[in-house]
TIMIKE-122764 format. One line per field, with one value per atom (N, C-alpha, C, O): residue in one letter; x, y, z. Coordinates in nm, 2 decimals, padded with zeros to 4 digits. Layout:
BEGIN
type = (A, ...) $
east = (X, ...) $
north = (Y, ...) $
up = (Z, ...) $
# end
This chain:
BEGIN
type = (X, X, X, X, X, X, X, X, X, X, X, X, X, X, X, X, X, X, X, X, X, X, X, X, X, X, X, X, X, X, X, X, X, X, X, X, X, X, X, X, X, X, X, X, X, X, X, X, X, X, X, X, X, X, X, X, X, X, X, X, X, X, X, X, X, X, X, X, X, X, X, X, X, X, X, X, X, X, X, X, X, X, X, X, X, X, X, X, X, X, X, X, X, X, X, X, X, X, X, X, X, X, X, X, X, X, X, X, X, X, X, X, X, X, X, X, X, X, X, X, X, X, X, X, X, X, X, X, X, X, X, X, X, X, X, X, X, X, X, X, X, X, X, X, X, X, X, X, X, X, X, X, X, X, X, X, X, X, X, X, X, X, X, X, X, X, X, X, X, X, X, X, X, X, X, X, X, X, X, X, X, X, X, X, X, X, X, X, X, X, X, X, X, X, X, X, X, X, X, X, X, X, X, X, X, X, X, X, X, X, X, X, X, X, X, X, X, X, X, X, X, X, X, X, X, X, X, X, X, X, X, X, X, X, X, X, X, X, X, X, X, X, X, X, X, X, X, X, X, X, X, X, X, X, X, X, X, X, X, X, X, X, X, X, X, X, X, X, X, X, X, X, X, X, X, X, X, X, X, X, X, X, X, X, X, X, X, X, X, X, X, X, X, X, X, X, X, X, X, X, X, X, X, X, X, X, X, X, X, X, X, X, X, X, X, X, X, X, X, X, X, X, X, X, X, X, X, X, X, X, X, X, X, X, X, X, X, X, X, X, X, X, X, X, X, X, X, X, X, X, X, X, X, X, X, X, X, X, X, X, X, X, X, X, X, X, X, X, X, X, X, X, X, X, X, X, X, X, X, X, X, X, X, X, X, X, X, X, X, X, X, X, X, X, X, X, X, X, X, X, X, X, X, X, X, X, X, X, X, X, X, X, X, X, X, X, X, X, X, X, X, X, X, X, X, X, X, X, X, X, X, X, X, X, X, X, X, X, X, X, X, X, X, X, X, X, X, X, X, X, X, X, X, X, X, X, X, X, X, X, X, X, X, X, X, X, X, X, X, X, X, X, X, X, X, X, X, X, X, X, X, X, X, X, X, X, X, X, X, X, X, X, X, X, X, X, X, X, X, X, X, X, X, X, X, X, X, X, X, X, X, X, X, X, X, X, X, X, X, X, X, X, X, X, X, X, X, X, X, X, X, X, X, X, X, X, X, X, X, X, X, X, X, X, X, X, X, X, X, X, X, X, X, X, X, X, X, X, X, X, X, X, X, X, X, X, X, X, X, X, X, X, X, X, X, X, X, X, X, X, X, X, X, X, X, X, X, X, X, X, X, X, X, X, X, X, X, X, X, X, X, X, X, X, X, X, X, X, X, X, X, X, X, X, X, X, X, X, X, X, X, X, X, X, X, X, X, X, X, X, X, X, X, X, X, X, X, X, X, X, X, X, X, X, X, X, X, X, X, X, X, X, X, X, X, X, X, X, X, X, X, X, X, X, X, X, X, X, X, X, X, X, X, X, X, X, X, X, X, X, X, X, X, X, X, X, X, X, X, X, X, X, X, X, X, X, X, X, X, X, X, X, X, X, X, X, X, X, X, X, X, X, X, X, X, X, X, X, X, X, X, X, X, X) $
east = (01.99, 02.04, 02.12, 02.21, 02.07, 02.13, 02.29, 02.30, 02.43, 02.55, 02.49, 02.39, 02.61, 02.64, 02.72, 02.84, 02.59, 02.47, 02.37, 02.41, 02.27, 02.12, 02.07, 02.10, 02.02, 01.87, 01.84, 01.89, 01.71, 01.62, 01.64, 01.64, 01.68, 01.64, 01.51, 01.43, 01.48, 01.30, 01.40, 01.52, 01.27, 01.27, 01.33, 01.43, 01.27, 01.34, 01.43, 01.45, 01.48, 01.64, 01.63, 01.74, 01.53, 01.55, 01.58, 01.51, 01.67, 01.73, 01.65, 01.63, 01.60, 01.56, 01.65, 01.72, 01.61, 01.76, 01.74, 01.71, 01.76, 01.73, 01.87, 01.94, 01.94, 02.05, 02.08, 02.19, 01.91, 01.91, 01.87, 01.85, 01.85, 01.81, 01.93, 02.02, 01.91, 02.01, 01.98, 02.07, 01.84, 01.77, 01.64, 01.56, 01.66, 01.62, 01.45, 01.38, 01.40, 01.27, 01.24, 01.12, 01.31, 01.26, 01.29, 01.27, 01.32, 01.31, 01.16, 01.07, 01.16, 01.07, 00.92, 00.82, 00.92, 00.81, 00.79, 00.70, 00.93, 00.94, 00.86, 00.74, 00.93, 00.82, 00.75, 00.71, 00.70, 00.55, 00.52, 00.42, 00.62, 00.64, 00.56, 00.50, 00.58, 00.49, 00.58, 00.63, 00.59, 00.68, 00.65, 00.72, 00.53, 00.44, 00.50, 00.50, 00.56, 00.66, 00.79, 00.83, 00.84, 00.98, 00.95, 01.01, 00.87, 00.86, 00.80, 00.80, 00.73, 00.68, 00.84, 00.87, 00.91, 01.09, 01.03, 01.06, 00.97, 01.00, 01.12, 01.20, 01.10, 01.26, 01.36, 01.34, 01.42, 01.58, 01.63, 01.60, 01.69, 01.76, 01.89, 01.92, 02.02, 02.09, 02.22, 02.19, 02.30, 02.41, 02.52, 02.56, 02.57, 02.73, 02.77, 02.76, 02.86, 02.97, 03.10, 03.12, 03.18, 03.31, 03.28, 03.20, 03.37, 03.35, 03.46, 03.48, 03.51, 03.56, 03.51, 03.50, 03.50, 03.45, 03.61, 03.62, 03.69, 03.82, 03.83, 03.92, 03.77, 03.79, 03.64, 03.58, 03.61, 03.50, 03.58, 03.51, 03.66, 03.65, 03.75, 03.83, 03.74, 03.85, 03.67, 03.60, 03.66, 03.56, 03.61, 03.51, 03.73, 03.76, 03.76, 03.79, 03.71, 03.65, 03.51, 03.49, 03.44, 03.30, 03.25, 03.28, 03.18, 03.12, 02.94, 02.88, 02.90, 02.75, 02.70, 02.72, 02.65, 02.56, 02.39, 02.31, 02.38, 02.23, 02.22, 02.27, 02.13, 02.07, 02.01, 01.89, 02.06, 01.95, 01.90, 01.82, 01.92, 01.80, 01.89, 02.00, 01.89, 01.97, 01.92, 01.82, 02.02, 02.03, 01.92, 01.93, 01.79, 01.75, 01.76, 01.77, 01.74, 01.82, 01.80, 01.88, 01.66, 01.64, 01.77, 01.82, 01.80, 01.90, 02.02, 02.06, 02.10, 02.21, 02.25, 02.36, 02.09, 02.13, 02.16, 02.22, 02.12, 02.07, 02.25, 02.33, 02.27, 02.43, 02.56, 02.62, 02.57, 02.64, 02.64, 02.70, 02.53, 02.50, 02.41, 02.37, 02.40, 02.38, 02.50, 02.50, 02.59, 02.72, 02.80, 02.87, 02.78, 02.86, 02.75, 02.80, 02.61, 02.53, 02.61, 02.72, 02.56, 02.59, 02.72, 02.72, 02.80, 02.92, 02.98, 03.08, 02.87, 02.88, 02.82, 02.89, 02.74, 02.61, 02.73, 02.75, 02.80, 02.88, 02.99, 03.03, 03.04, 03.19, 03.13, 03.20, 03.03, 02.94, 02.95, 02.94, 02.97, 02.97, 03.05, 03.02, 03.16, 03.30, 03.33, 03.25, 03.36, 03.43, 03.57, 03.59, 03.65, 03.81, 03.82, 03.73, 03.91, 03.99, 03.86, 03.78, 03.86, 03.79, 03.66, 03.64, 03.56, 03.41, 03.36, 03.34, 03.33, 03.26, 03.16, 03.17, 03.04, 02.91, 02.91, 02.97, 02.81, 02.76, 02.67, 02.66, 02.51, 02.41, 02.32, 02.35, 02.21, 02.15, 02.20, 02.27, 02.17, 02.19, 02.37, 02.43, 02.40, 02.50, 02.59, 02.59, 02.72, 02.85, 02.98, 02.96, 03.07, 03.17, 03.33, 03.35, 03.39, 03.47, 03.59, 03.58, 03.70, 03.83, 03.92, 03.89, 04.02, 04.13, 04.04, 04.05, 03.99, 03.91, 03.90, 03.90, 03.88, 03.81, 03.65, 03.60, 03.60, 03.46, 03.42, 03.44, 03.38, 03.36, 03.25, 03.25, 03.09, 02.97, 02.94, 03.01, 02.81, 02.75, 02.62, 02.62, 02.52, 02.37, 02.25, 02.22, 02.21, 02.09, 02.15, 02.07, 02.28, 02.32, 02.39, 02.41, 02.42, 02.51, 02.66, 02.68, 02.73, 02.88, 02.86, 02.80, 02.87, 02.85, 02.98, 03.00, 03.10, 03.26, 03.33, 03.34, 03.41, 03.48, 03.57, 03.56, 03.72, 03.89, 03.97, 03.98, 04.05, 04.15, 04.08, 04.16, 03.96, 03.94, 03.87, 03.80, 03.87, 03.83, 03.66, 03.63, 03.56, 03.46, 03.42, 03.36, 03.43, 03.46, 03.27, 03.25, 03.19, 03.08, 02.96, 02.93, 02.92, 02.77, 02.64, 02.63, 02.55, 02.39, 02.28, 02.30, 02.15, 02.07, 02.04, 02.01, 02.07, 02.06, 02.12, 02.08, 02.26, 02.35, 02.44, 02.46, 02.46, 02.49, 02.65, 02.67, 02.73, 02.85, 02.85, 02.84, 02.87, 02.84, 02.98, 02.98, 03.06, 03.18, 03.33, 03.35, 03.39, 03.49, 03.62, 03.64, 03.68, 03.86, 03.97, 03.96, 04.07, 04.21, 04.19, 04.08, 04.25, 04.30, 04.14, 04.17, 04.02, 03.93, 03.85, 03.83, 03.83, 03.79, 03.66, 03.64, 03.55, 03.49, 03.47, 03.45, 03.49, 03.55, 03.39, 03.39, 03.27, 03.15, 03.04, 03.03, 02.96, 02.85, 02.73, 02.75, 02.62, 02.52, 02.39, 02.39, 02.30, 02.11, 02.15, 02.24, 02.08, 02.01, 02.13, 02.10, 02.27, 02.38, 02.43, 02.42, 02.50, 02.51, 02.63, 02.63, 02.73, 02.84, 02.81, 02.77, 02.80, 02.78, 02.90, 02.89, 03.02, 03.11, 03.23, 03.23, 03.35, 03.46, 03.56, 03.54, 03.68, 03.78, 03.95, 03.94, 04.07, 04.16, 04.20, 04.19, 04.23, 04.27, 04.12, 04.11, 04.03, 03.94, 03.89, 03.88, 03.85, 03.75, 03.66, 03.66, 03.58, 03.45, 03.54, 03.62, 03.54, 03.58, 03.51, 03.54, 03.39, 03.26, 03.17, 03.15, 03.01, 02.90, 02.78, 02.82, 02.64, 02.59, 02.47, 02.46, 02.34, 02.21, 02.17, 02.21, 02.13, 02.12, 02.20, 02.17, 02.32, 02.41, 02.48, 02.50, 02.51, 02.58, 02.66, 02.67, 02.75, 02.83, 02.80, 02.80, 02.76, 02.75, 02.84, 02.83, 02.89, 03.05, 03.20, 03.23, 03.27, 03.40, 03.52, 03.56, 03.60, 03.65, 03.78, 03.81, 03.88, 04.02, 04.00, 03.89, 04.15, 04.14, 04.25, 04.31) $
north = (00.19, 00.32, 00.35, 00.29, 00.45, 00.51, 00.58, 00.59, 00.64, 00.62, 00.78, 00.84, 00.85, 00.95, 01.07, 01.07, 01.16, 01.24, 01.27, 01.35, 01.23, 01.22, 01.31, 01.41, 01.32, 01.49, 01.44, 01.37, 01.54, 01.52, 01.69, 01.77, 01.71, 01.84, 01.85, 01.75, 01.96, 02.02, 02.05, 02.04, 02.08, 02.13, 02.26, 02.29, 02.35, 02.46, 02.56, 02.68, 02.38, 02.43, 02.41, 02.43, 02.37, 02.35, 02.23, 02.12, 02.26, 02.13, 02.07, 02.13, 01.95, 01.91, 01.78, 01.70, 01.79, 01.69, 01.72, 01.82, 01.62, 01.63, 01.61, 01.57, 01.63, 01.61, 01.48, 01.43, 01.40, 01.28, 01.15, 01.05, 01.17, 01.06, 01.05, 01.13, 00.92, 00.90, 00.82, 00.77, 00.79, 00.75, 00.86, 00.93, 00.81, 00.91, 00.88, 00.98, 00.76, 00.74, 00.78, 00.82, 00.79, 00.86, 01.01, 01.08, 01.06, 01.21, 01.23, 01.28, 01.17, 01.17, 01.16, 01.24, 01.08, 01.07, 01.23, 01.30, 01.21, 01.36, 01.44, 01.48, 01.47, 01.61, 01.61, 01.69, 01.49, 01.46, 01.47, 01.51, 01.43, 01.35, 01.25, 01.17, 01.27, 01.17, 01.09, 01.14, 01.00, 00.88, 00.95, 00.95, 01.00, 01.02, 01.14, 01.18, 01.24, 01.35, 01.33, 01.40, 01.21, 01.20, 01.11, 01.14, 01.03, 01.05, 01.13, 01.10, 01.27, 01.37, 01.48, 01.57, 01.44, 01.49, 01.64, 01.75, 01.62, 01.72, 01.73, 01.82, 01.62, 01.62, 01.49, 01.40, 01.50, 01.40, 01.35, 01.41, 01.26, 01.19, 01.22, 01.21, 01.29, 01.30, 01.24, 01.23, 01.20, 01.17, 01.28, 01.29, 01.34, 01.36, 01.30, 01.29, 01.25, 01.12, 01.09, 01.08, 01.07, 01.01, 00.88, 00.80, 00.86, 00.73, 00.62, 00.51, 00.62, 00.52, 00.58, 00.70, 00.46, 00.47, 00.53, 00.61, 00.46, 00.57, 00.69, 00.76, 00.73, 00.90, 00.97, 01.06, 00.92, 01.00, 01.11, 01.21, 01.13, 01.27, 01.35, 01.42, 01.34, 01.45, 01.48, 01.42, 01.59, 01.68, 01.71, 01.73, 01.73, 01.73, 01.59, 01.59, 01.47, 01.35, 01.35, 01.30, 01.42, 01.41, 01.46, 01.57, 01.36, 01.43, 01.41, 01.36, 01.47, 01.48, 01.40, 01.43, 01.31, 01.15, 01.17, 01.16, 01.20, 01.20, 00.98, 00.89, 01.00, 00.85, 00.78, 00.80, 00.70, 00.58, 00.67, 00.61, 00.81, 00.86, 00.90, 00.86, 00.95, 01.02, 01.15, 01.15, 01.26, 01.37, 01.45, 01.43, 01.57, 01.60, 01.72, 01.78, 01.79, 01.90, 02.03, 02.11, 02.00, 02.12, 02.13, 02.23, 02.00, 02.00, 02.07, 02.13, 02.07, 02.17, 02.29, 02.34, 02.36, 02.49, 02.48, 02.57, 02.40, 02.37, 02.37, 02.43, 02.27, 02.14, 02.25, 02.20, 02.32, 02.40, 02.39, 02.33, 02.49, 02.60, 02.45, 02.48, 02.32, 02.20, 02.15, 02.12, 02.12, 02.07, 02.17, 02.12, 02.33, 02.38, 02.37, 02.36, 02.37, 02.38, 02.27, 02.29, 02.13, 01.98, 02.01, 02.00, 02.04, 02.05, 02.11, 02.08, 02.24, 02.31, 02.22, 02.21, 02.17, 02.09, 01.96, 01.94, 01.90, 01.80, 01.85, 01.77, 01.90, 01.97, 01.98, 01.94, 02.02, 02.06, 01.90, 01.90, 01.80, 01.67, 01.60, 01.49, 01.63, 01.58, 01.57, 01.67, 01.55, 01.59, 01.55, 01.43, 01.61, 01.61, 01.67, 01.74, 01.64, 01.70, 01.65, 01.56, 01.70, 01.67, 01.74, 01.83, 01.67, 01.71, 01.62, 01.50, 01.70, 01.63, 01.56, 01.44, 01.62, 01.54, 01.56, 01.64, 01.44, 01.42, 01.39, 01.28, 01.46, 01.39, 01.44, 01.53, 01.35, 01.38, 01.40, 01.50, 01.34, 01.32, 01.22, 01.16, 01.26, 01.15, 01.24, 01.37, 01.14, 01.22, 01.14, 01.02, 01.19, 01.14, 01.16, 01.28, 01.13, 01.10, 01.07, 00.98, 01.11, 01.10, 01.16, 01.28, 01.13, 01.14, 01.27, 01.39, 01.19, 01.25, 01.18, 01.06, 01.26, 01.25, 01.23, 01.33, 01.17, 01.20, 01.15, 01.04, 01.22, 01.20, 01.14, 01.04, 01.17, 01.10, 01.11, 01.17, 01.04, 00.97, 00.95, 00.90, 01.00, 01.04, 01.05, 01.15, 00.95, 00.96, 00.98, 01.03, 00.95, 01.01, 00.87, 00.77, 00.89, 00.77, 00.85, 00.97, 00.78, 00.75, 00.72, 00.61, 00.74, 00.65, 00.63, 00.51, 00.67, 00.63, 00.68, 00.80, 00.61, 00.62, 00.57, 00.45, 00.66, 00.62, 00.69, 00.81, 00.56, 00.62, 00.70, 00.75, 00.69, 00.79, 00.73, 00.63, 00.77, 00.72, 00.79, 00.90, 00.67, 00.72, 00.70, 00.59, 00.80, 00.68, 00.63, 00.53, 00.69, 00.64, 00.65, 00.76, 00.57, 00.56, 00.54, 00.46, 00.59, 00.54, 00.59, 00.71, 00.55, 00.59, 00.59, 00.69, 00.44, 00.43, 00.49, 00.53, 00.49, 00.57, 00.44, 00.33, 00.49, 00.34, 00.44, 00.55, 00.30, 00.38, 00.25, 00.13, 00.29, 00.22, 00.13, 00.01, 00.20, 00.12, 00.17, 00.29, 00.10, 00.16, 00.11, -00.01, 00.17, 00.14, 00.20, 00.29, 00.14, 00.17, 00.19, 00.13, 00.26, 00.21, 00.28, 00.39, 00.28, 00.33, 00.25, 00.13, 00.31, 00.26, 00.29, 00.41, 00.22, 00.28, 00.20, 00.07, 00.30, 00.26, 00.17, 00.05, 00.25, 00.16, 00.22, 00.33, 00.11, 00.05, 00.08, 00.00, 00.16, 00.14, 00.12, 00.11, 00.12, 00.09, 00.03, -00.06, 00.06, 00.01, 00.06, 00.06, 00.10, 00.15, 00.00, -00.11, 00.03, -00.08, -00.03, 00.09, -00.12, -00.11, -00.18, -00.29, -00.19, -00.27, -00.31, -00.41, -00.24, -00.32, -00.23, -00.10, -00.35, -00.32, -00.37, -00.50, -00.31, -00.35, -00.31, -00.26, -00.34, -00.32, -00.35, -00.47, -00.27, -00.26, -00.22, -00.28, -00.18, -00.10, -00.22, -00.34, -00.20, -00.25, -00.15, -00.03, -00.24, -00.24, -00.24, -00.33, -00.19, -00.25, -00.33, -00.45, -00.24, -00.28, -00.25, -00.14, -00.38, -00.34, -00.34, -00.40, -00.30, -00.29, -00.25, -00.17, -00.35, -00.35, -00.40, -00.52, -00.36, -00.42, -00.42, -00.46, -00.35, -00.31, -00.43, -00.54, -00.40, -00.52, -00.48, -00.37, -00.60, -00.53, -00.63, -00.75, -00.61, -00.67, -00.74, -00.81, -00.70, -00.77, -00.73, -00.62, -00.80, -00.78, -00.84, -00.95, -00.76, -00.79, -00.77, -00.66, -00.82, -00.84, -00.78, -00.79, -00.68, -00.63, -00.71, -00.71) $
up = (-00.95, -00.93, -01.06, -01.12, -01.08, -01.24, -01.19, -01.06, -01.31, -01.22, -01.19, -01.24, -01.08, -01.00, -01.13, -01.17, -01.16, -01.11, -01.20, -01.28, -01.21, -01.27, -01.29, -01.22, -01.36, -01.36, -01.51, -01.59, -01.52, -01.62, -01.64, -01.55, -01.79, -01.91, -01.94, -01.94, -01.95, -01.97, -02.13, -02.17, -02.20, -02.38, -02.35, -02.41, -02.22, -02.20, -02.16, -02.15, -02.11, -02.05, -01.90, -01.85, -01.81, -01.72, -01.63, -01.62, -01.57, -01.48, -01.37, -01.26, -01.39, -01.25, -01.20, -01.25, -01.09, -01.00, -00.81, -00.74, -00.77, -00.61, -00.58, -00.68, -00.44, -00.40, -00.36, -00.36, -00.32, -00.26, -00.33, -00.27, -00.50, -00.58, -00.68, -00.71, -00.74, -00.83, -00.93, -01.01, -00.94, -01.01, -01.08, -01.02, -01.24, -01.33, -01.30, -01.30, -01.26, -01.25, -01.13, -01.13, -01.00, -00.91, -00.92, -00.82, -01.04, -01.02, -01.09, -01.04, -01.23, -01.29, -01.17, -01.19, -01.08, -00.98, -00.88, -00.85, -00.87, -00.76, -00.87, -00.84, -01.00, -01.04, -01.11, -01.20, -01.08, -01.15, -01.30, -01.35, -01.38, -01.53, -01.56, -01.49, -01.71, -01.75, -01.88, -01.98, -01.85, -02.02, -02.14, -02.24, -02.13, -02.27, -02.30, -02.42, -02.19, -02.25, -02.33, -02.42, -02.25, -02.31, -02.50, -02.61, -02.47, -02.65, -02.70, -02.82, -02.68, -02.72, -02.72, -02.80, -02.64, -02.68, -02.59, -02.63, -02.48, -02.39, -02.28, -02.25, -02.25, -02.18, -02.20, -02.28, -02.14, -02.17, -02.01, -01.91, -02.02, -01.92, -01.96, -02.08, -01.84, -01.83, -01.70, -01.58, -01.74, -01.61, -01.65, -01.77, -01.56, -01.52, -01.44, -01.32, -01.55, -01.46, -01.49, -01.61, -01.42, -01.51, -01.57, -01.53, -01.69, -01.77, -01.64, -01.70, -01.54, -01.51, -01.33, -01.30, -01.23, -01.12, -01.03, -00.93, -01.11, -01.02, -01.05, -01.00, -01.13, -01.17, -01.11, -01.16, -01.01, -00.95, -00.87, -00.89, -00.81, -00.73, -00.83, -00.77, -00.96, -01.02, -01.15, -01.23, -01.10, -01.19, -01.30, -01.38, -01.37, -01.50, -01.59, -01.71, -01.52, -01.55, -01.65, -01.77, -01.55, -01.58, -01.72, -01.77, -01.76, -01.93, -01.90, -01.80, -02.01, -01.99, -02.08, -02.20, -02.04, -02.12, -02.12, -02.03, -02.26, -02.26, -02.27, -02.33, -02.16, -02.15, -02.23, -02.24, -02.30, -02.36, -02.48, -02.56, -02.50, -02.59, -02.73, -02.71, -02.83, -02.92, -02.84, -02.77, -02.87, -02.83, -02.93, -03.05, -02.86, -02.99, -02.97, -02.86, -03.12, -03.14, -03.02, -02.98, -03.00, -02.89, -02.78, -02.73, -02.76, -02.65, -02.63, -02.53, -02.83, -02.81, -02.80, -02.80, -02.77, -02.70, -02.57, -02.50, -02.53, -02.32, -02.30, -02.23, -02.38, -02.34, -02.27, -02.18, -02.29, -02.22, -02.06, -01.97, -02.09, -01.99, -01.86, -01.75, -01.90, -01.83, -01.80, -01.68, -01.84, -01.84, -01.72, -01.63, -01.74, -01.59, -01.50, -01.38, -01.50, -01.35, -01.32, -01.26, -01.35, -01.35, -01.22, -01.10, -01.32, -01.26, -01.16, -01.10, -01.14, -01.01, -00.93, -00.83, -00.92, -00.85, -00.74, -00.62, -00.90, -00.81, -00.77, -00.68, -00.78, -00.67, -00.55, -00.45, -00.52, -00.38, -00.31, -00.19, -00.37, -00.35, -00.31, -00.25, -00.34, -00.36, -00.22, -00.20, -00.12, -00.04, 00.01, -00.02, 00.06, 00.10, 00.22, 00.25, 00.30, 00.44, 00.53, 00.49, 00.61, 00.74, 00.71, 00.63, 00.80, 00.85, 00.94, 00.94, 01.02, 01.13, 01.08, 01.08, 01.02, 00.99, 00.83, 00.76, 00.76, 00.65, 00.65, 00.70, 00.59, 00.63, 00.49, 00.42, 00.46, 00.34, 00.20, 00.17, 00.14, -00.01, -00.02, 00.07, -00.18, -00.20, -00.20, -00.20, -00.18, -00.17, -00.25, -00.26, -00.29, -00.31, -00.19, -00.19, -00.14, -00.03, -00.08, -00.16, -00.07, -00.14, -00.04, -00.03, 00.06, 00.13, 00.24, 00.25, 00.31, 00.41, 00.57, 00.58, 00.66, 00.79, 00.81, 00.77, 00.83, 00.83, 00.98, 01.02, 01.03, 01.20, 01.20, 01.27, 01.12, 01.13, 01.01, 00.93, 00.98, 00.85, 00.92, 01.03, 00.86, 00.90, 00.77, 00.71, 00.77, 00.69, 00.53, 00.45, 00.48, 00.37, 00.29, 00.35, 00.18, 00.10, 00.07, 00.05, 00.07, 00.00, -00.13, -00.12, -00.24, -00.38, -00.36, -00.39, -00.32, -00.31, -00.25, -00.25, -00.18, -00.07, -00.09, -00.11, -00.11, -00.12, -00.03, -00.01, 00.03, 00.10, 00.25, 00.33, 00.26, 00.40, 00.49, 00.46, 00.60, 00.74, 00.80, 00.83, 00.81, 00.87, 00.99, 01.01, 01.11, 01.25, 01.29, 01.37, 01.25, 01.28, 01.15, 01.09, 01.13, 01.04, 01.11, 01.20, 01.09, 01.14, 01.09, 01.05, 01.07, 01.10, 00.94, 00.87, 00.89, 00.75, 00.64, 00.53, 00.71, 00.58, 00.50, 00.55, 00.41, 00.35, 00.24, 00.20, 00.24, 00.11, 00.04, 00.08, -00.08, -00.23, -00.22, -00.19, -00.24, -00.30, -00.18, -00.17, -00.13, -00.05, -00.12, -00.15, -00.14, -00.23, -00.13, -00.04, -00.17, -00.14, -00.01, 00.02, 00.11, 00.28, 00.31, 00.37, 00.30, 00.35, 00.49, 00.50, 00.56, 00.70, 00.74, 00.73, 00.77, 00.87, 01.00, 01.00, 01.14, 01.27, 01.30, 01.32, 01.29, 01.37, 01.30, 01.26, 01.27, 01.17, 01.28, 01.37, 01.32, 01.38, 01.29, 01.17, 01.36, 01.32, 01.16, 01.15, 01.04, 00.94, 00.84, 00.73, 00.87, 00.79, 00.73, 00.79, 00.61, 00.51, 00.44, 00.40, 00.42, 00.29, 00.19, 00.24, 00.06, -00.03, -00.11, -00.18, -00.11, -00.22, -00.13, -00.11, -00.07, -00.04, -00.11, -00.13, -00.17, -00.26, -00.14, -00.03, -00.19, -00.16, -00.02, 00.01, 00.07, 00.22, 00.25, 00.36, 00.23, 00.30, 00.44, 00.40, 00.57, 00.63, 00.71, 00.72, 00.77, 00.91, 01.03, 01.02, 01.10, 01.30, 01.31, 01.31, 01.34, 01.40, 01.37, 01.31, 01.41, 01.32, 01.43, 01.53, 01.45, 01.55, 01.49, 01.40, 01.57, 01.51, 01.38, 01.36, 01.28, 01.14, 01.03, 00.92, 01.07, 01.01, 00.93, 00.98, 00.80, 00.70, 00.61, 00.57, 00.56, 00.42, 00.34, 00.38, 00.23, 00.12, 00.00, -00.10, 00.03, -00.07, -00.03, 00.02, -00.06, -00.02, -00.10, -00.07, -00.21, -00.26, -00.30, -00.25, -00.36, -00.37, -00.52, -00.58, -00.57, -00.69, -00.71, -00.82) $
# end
């Protein structure tokens, strides 16, 4: 998984990006790309992301990293006017205060309520409470007093830090690491 948020630049400025991938090679598959464009310098691999994993829910973090590639010139007309969609794109992501449901694509979680979790990812989760997951929703990284109450079907934690825990876990449900800062 490439970091949080991905998309691929066209030569002519256009943005491609799904809500639900985060990986530059599964976008590339989604819209039907070819490798042989990107050394022909049709398009570019892009992340907005913060340079540190604790600066994910503060959007004045986020810088625009062309991937792995030198930047080519076509690009610095795009760089802008890519840098605010980007950035409109992830505020939509962010979430705070209360919500009943979260379902589909990725999210970021910061001092929140979250009543359910449905078919969707966490890339991070601080400080907030999820009282139910299922049905293959999975959260990346959980920090500082984060909870979630009950784990059902194919839902998965992969990296717990600080105070965060599990209640409870049910059906195939697992966490994958658990760690002390």
């Amino acid at each position: 998984m490439c970091r949080f948020h991905s998309a691929i630049v066209m030569e002519n400025g256009d943005i491609l990006q799904n809500e639900n991938l985060s990986s530059h090679e599964d976008i590339i598959d989604l819209f039907n790309l070819k490798d042989s464009e990107v050394n022909q310098g049709r398009f570019i691999r892009v992340e907005f992301t913060p340079e540190n994993d604790a600066d994910y829910v503060d959007i004045e973090k986020y810088r625009l990293v062309v991937d792995g590639y030198l930047s080519p010139k076509w690009f610095e007309k795009h760089r802008e006017y890519v840098t605010e969609r980007l950035r409109d794109f992830v505020k939509t992501r962010i979430i705070t205060g209360k919500r009943s449901l979260l379902t589909g694509g990725l999210y970021i979680v910061k001092d929140a309520e979250i009543g359910r979790i449905k078919q969707a990812m966490v890339v991070f989760l601080q400080n907030s409470q999820v009282n139910m997951m299922g049905d293959n929703s999975q959260v990346n990284m959980m920090r500082g007093n984060s909870q979630v109450n009950e784990m059902w079907g194919n839902s998965q934690v992969n990296m717990m830090r600080d105070n965060s825990q599990v209640n409870m876990m049910r059906g195939n449900s697992q966490v994958n690491g658990n760690y002390s800062t």
